[in-house]
C-alpha positions as CSV (number, residue, x, y, z in Angstrom):
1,X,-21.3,-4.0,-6.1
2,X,-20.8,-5.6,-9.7
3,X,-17.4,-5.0,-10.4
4,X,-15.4,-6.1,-13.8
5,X,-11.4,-6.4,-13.4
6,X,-9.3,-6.4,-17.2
7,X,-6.3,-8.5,-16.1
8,X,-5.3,-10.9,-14.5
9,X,-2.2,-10.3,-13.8
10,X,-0.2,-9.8,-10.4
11,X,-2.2,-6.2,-9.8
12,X,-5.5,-7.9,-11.3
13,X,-5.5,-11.2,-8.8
14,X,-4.7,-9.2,-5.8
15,X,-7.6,-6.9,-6.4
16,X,-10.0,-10.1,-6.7
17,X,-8.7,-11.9,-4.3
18,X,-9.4,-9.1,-1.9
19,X,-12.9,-7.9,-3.5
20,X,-14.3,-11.8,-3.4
21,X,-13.9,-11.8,0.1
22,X,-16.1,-8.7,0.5
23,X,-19.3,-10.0,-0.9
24,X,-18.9,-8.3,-4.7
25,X,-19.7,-9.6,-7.7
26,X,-16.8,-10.3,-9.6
27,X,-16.0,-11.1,-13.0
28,X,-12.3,-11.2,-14.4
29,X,-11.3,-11.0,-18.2
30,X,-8.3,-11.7,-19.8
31,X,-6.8,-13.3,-22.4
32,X,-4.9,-16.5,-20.6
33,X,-7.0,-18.9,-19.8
34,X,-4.8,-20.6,-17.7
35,X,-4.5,-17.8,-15.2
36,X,-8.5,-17.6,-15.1
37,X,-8.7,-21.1,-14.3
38,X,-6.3,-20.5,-11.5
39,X,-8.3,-17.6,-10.5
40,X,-11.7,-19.6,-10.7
41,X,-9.7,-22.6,-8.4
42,X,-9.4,-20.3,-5.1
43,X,-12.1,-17.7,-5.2
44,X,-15.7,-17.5,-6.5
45,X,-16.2,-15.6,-9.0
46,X,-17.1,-15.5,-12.9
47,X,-14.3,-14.8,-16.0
48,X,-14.6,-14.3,-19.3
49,X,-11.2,-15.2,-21.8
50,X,-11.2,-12.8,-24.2
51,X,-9.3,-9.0,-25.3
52,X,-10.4,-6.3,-22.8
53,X,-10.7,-3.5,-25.3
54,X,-13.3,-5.6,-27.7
55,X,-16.7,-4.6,-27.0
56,X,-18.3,-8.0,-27.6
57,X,-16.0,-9.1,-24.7
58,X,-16.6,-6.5,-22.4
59,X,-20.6,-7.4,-23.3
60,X,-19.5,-10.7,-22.2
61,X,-18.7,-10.1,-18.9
62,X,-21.9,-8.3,-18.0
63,X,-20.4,-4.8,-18.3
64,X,-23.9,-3.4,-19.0
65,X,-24.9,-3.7,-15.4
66,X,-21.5,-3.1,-13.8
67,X,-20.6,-0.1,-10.9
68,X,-16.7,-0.2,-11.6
69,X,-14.3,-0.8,-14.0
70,X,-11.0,-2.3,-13.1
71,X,-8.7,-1.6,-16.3
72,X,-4.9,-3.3,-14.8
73,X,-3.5,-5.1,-18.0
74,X,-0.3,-4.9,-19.2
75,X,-1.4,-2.7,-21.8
76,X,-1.5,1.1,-21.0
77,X,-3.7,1.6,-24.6
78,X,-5.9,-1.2,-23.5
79,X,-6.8,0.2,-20.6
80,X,-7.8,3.7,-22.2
81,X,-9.5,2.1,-24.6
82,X,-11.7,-0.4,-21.8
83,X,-12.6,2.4,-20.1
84,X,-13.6,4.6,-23.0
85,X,-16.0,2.0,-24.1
86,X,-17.1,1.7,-20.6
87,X,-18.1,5.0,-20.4
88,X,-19.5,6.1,-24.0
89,X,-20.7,2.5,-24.8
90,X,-21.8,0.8,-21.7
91,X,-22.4,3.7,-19.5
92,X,-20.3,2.4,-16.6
93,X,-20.4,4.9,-13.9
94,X,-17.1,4.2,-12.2
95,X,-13.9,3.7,-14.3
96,X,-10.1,2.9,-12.9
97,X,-7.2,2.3,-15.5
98,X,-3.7,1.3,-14.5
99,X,-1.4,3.7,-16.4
100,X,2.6,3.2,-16.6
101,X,3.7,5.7,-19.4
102,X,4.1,9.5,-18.4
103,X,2.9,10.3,-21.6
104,X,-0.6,9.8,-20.5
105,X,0.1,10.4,-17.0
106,X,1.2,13.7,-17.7
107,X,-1.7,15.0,-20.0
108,X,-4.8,15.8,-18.1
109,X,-6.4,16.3,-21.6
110,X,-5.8,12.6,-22.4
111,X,-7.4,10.7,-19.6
112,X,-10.1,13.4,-18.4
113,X,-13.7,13.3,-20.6
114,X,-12.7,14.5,-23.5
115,X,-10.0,12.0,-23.8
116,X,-10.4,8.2,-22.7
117,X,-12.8,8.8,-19.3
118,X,-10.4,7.5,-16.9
119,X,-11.8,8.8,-13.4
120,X,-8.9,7.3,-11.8
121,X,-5.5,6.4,-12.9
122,X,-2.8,4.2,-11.2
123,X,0.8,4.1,-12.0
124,X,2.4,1.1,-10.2
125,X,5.8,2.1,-10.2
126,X,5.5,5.5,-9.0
127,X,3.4,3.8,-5.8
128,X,6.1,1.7,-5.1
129,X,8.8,4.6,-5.4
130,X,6.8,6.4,-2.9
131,X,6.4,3.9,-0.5
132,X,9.9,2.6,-1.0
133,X,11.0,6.2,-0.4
134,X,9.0,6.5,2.9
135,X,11.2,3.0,4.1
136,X,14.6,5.2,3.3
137,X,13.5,8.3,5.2
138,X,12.8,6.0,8.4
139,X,15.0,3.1,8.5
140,X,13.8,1.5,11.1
141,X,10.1,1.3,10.3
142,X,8.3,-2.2,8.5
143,X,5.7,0.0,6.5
144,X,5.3,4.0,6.8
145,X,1.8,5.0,5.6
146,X,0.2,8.8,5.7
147,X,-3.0,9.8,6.2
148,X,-5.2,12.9,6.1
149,X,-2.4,14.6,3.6
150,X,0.0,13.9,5.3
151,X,-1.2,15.1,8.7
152,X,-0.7,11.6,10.4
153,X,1.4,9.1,9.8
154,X,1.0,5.2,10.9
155,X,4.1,3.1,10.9
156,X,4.4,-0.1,12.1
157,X,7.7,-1.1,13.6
158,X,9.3,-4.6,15.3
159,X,9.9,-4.3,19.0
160,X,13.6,-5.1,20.1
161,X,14.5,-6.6,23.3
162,X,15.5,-3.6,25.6
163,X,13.4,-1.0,23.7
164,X,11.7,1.6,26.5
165,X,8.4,0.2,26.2
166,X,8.9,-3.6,25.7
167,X,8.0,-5.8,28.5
168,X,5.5,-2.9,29.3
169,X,1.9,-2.5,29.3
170,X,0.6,0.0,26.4
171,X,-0.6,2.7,28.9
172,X,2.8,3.3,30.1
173,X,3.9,5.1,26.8
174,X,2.2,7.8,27.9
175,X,4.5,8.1,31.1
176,X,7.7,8.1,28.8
177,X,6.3,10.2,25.9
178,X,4.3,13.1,28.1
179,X,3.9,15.7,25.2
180,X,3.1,13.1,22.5
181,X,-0.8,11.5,22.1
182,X,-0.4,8.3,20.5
183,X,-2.4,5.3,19.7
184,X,-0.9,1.6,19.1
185,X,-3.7,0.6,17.1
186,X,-2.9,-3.0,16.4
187,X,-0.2,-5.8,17.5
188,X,0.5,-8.9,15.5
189,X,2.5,-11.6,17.8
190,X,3.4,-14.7,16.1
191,X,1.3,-14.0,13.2
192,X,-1.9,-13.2,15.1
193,X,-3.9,-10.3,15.5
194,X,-4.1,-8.5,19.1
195,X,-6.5,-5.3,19.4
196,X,-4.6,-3.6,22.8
197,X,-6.1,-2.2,25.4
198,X,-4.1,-0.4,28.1
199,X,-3.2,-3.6,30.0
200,X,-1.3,-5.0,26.8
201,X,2.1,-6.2,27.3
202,X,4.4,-5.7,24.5
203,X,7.0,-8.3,23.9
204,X,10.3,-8.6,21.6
205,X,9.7,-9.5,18.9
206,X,6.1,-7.7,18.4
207,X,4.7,-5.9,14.9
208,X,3.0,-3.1,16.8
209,X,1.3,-0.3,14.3
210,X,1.4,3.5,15.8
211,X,-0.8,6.1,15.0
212,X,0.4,9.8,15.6
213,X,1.4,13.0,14.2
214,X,3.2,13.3,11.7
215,X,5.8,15.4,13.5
216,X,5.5,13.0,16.8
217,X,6.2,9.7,15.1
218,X,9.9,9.3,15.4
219,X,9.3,9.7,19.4
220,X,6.6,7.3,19.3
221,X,9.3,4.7,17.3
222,X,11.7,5.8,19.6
223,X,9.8,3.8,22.3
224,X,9.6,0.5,20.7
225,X,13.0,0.1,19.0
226,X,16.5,1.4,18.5
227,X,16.9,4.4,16.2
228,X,19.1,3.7,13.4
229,X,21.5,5.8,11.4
230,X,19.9,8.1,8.7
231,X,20.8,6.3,5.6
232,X,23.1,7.8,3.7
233,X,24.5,5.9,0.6
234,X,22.0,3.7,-1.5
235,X,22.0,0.7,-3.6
236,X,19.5,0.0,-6.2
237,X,19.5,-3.4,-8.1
238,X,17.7,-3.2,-11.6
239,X,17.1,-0.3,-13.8
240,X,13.7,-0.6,-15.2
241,X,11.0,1.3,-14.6
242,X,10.9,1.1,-10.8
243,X,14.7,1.5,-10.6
244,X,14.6,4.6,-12.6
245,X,11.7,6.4,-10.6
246,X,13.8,5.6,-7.3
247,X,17.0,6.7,-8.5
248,X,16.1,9.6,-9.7
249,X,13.6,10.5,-6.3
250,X,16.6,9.8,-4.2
251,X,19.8,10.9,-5.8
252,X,19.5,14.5,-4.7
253,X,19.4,13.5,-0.9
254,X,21.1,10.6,-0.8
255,X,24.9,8.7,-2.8
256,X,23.0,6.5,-5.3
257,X,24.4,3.6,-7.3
258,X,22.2,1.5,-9.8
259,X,23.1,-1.6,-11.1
260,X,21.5,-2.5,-14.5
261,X,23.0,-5.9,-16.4
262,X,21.3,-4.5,-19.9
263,X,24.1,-2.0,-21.3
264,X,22.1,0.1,-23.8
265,X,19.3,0.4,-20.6
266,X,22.7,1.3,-18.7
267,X,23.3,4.5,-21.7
268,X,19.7,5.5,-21.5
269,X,19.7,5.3,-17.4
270,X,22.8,7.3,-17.4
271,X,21.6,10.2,-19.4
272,X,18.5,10.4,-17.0
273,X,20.2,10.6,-13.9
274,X,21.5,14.0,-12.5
275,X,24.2,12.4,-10.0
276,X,23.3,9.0,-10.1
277,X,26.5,6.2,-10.3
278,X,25.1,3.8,-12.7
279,X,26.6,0.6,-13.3
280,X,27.0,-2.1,-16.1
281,X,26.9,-5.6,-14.3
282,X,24.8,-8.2,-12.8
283,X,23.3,-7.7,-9.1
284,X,24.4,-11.5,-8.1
285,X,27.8,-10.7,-9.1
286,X,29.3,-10.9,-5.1
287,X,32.7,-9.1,-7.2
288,X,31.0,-6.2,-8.5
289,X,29.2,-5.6,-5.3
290,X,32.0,-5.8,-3.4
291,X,34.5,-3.2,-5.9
292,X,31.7,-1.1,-5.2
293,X,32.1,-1.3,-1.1
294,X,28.4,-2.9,-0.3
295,X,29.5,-3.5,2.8
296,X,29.2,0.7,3.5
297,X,25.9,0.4,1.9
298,X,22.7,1.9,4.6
299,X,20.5,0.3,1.9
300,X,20.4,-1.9,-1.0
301,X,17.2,-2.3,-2.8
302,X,16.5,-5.3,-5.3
303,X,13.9,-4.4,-8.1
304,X,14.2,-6.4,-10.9
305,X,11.4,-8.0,-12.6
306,X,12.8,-11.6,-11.5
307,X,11.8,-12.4,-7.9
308,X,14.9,-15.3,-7.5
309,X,17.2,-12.3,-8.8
310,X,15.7,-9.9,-5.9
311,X,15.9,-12.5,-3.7
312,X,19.6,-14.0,-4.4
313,X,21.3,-10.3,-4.6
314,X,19.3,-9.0,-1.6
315,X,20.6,-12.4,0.6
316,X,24.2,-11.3,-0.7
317,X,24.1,-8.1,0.0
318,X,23.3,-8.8,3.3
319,X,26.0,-11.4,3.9
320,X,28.4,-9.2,2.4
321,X,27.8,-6.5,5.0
322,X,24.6,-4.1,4.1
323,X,23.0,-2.9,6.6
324,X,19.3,-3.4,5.4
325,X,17.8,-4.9,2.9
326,X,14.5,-4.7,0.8
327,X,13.9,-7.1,-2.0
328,X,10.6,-6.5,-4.3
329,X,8.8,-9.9,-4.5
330,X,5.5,-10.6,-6.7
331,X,4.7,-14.0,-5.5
332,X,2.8,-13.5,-2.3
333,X,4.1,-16.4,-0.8
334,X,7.4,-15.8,-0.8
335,X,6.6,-12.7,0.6
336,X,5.4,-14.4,3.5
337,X,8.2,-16.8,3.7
338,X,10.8,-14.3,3.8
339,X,9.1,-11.4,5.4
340,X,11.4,-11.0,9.2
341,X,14.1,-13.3,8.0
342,X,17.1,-12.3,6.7
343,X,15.6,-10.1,4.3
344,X,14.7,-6.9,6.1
345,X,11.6,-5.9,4.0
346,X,9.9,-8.2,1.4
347,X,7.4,-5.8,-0.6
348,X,4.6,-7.2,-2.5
349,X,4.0,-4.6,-5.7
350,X,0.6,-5.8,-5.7
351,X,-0.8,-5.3,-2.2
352,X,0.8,-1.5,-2.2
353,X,-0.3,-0.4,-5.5
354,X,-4.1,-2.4,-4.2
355,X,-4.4,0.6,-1.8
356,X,-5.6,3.3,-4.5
357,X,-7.7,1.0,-6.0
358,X,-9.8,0.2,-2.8
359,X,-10.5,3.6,-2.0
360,X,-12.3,4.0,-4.9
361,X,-14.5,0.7,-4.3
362,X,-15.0,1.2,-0.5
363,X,-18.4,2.9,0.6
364,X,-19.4,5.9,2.1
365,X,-16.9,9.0,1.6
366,X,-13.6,6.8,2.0
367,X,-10.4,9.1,1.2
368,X,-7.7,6.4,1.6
369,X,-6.9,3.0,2.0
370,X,-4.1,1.1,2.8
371,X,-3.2,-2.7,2.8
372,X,-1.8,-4.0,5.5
373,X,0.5,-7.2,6.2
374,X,0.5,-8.2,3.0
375,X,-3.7,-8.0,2.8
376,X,-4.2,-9.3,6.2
377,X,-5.4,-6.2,7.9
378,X,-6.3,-2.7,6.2
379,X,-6.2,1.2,7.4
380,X,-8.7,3.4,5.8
381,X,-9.4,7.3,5.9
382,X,-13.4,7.9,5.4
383,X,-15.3,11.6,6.1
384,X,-18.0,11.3,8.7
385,X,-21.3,13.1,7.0
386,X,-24.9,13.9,8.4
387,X,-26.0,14.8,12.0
388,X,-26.4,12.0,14.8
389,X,-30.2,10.9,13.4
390,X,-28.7,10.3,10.2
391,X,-25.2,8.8,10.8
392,X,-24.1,6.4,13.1
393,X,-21.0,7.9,14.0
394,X,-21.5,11.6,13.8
395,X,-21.8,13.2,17.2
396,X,-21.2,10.2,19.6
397,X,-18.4,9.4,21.6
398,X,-15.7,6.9,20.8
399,X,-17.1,5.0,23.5
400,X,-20.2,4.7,22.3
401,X,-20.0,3.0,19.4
402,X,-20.6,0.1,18.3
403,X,-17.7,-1.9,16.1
404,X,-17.1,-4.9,14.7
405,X,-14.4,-6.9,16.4
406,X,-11.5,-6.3,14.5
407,X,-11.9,-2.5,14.0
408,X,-10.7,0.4,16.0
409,X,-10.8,4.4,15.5
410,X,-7.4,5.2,15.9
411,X,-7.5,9.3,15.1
412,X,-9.7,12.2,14.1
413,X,-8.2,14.7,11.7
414,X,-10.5,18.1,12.1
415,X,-9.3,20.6,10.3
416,X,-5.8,20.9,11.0
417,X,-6.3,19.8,14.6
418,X,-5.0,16.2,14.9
419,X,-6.9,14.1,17.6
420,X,-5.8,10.3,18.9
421,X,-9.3,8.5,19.5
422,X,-10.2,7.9,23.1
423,X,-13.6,6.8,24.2
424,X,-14.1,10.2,25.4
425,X,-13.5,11.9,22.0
426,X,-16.9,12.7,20.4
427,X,-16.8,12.4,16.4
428,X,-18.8,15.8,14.1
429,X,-19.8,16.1,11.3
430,X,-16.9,16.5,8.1
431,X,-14.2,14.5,10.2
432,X,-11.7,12.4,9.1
433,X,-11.9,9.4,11.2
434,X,-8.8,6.7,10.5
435,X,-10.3,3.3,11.4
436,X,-7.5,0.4,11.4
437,X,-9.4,-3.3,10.6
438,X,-7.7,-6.7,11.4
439,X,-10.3,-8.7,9.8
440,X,-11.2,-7.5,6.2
441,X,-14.3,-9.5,6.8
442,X,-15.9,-7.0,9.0
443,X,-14.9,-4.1,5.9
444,X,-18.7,-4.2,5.1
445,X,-19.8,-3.6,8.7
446,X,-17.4,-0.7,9.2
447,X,-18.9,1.1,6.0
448,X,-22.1,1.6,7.0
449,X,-20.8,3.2,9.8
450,X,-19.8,6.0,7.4
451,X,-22.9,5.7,5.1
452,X,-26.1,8.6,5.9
453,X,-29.5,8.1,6.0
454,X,-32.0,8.7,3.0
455,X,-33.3,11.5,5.2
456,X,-29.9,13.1,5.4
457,X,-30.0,13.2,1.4
C-alpha cells in the first residue's frame, strides 16, 4: 500500500515507524528537515520537506498514486485542508486527519463531503482520556482494551507472588474460575514473548494478557493478582488539553483535584469544571502536594506537555505516599526505561492514539486495532467474510488453521454470543474473530487470513 503521512511529529513517527516494518510504501512530509533526516536514519522510506496543505508538495510526495492519507500535524486546518486536496485534487481514496478542536469534531457538516473529506478523524486527547479512564475504573490492570463494542474486554495485568494462579499451569484457571471461559492469550517474561499452551507456568512477576467477557474480567484478574481498592480521590497534574478532558470525564464519579502552574489556564479550567478542585501551583512543588494530602491520593496522573515534569511529579507523588502512579511520556524510550519501575504506568500518547489509525490501514474487514507493549505486539478485531472455498478462515475449526507463529484467535464475538477460541470452535461467516499477534511481522500473513476470494466478489 502507498501511503503518505503529513507530520512528523510524535503521532506521525510512530505511525511510520510501525507501517515501514509492514512492507508499505512510505513517504513522510513535513516542514523540519531535521526530523526527516532522523526519520530517514532508522527506517526506509522516502520524505519530502515542504507545507502539507500546498499542492505542489503534496505532488511531491507522489500523492497522485497514493491509497491513504495520513494528515497528523500540529495543525488542525492543515489537516482539513491535506485531505480536501486529496480528495478533490488528487483523488486519494482513503483520507485520515488528526483533529484536536471540538469545533470541527463536533460538526459532521465540516469534516463529511461537503466539507473537507475527512473519512476518518482522530482526536488524540480524547483517546488518551479514554484509555486513561479505563486504568481508573480497574486499578489494578497495565492496559484495559475493549473489543466488539464493548462485548470483550482484554486487559493485561502483572502477576504477584501469592496470586491464585501463579506458580500454576494455565489450564488450571479453569478449575478456580468454573463459570468463567477465558483465554490468556499472550505472556511476556522478562521482556520476551511466550504464546501459552495449557502446560504454561505462570510466574511473579509475569505480563499475562486475558481475554474474556466483559462482565467476567474482574474474576479473571482476580486470579493473577490482588484486587485493589476502587479508587476514589484523583490527582491530575497539568491542565491542558488532556487534563481538561479527564477532569471533566471523572469528576462526577470520582474527588478530583487539577493542578495547573499557568493562572489565567487555572480561571478558564475553573469555569469548565462542574465539581472539580482546581489548583494554582507547580506539580513538583513536594509543599503543595503535600497541603493537598497526596498521600490519601488512589491516583495521581501527570499530563503535562514536559516528559521530565511528568516524570519528576509522578516519582514524588509516589514517594510522598500515592498509591499509583501514571505519568504521560512521549519519548518512547523512557517509556521503556520506566515502564514496571517506580512509576506504575508509563503511557506513550503515540502508540494509543496509533490504534485508530491502523485499523483503517489493516486489510480485509479489520474493526479495531490496538497497540500493544508500547508497539511490540498488537490485538486486532477483523469480520470473517465468504464461505469456506473463498476464505480461509470461514467454516474451519480453530484447530485447523494455519497461523503464523506469533498469532493466536483468542475470541469469537457472534452476535451477542461471546465465544473464547478453542481448537474445537468452528469460525462462520460475519464473525468477529479477535486475533492477538506478538510479532507485527507476521501482520501481513494474518490479513490474508481475513481477505475473500475473487470468486467470493
Amino acid at each position: 500500500m502507498k501511503i503518505v503521512i503529513l507530520g512528523a511529529g510524535q503521532v506521525g513517527s510512530s505511525v511510520a515507524e510501525s507501517l515501514v516494518s509492514e512492507q508499505n510504501d512510505i513517504t513522510v512530509v513535513d516542514v523540519d528537515s531535521a526530523r526527516l533526516r532522523a526519520l530517514q536514519d532508522r527506517f526506509d522510506l522516502r520524505t519530502v520537506t515542504g507545507s502539507a496543505s500546498h499542492p505542489s508538495v503534496l505532488s511531491e510526495a507522489g500523492i497522485e498514486d497514493a491509497d491513504l492519507l495520513i494528515a497528523v500535524t500540529q495543525s488542525d486546518e492543515t489537516n482539513l485542508v491535506a485531505c480536501k486536496l486529496a480528495a478533490r485534487m488528487f483523488n486519494v481514496p482513503r483520507r485520515v486527519a488528526r483533529i484536536r478542536a471540538n469545533a470541527f469534531l463536533d460538526n459532521k457538516m465540516v469534516l463529511g463531503p461537503d466539507g473537507f473529506d475527512v473519512d476518518l478523524s482522530i482526536c488524540p486527547e480524547q483517546v488518551l482520556t479514554e484509555y486513561i479512564v479505563k486504568l481508573v475504573e480497574f486499578p489494578e490492570a497495565l492496559q484495559v482494551l475493549d473489543f466488539a463494542d464493548g462485548k470483550v474486554s482484554l486487559v493485561a495485568v502483572r502477576a504477584y507472588q501469592g496470586g491464585p494462579m501463579v506458580g500454576r499451569p494455565v489450564k488450571d484457571i479453569r478449575a478456580h474460575i468454573p463459570n468463567v471461559d477465558t483465554r490468556i492469550v499472550a505472556i511476556f517474561r522478562r521482556d520476551g514473548a511466550i504464546l501459552p499452551d495449557g502446560d504454561t507456568v505462570i510466574e511473579a512477576g509475569d505480563e499475562v494478557f486475558c481475554l474474556a467477557a466483559a462482565q467476567d474480567i474482574r474474576k479473571v484478574m482476580h486470579e493473577l493478582r490482588r484486587m485493589d481498592q476502587p479508587v476514589k480521590r484523583v490527582m491530575i497534574a497539568g491542565g491542558g488539553n488532556i487534563g481538561l478532558r479527564l477532569a471533566r470525564a471523572l469528576e462526577r464519579g470520582y474527588s478530583v483535584r487539577l493542578i495547573e502552574h499557568n493562572k489565567r489556564r487555572c480561571e478558564f479550567l475553573a469555569e469548565k469544571m462542574n465539581q472539580a478542585l482546581v489548583l494554582n501551583g507547580d506539580t513538583t512543588d513536594e509543599e503543595l502536594l503535600e497541603q493537598e494530602n497526596i498521600a490519601e491520593m488512589d491516583l495521581f496522573v501527570a499530563v503535562t506537555n514536559d516528559d521530565e515534569n511528568n516524570i519528576m511529579s509522578c516519582l514524588l507523588a509516589k514517594r510522598m505516599g500515592a498509591r499509583r502512579v501514571v505519568a504521560l511520556i512521549n519519548r518512547r524510550s523512557y517509556v521503556d526505561l520506566l515502564q514496571s519501575g517506580q512509576i506504575d504506568i508509563a503511557i506513550s500518547p503515540a502508540q494509543a492514539t496509533i490504534g485508530k489509525l491502523l485499523a483503517h490501514v489493516r486489510r480485509g474487514d479489520v474493526v479495531a486495532v490496538h497497540s500493544l507493549r508500547r508497539g511490540a505486539a498488537e490485538a486486532l478485531e477483523a469480520v470473517v467474510h465468504g464461505d469456506r472455498e473463498s476464505c480461509r478462515l470461514s467454516g474451519r475449526l480453530v484447530g485447523e488453521l494455519e497461523l503464523p507463529a506469533g498469532a493466536t484467535i483468542g475470541a469469537v464475538v457472534r452476535g451477542d454470543q461471546v465465544l473464547m477460541a478453542h481448537h474445537d470452535t468452528r469460525i462462520e461467516a460475519e464473525d468477529h474473530v479477535i486475533v492477538f499477534v506478538t510479532d507485527k511481522k507476521t501482520l501481513p500473513r494474518v490479513e490474508k487470513l481475513f481477505q475473500v476470494g475473487a470468486r467470493f466478489l
